[in-house]
C-alpha positions as a printed Julia matrix, in Angstrom:
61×3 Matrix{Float64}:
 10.73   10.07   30.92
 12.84   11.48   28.06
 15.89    8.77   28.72
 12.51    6.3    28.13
 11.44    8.31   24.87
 14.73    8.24   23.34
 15.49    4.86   23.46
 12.17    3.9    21.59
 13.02    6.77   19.02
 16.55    5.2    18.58
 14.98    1.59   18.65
 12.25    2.75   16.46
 15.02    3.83   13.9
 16.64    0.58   14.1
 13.9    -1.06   13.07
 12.74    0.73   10.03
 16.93    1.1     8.82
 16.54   -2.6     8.86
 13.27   -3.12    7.35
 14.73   -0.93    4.69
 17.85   -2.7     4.19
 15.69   -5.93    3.71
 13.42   -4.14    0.91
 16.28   -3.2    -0.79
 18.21   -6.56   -0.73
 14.89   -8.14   -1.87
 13.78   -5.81   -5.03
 16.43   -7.23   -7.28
 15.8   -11.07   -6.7
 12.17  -10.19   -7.85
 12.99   -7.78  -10.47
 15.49  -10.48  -11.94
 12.29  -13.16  -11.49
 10.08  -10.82  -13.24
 12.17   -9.89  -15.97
 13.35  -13.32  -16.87
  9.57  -14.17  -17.29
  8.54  -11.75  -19.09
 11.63  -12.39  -21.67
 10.91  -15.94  -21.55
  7.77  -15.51  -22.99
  8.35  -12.6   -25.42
 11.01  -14.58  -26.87
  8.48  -18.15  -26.73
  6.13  -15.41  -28.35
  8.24  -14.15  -31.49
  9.42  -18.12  -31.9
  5.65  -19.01  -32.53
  4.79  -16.11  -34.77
  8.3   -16.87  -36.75
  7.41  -20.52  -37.13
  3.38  -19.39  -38.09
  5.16  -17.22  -40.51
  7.59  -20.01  -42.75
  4.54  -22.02  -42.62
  2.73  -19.6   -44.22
  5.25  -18.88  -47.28
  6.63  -22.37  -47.71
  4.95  -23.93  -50.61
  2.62  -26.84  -49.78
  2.36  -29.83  -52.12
């Protein structure tokens, strides 16, 4: 009864070391994903209001 309760605890411990390793492997891929969007459209962002902005003070005939 205890051999039988150990090997689920140790199996049980396998499992979740592994599910952690995956989480941890995983965060970065999205983090990279996330962050490239969110530059990607900061940066499409300041391009618009730069371009709005030399429109604005160029002199129109």
């Amino acid at each position: 009864m205890e051999n039988e309760k150990d090997l689920e605890i140790q199996e049980l411990k396998k499992r979740i070391a592994f599910l952690e390793n995956q989480v941890q492997s995983n965060n970065p891929q999205s983090s990279n994903i996330l962050r490239f969007g969110i530059t990607f459209i900061l940066v499409f962002v300041v391009l618009l209001v730069l371009f709005g902005v030399f429109q604005f003070i160029t002199p129109t005939n």
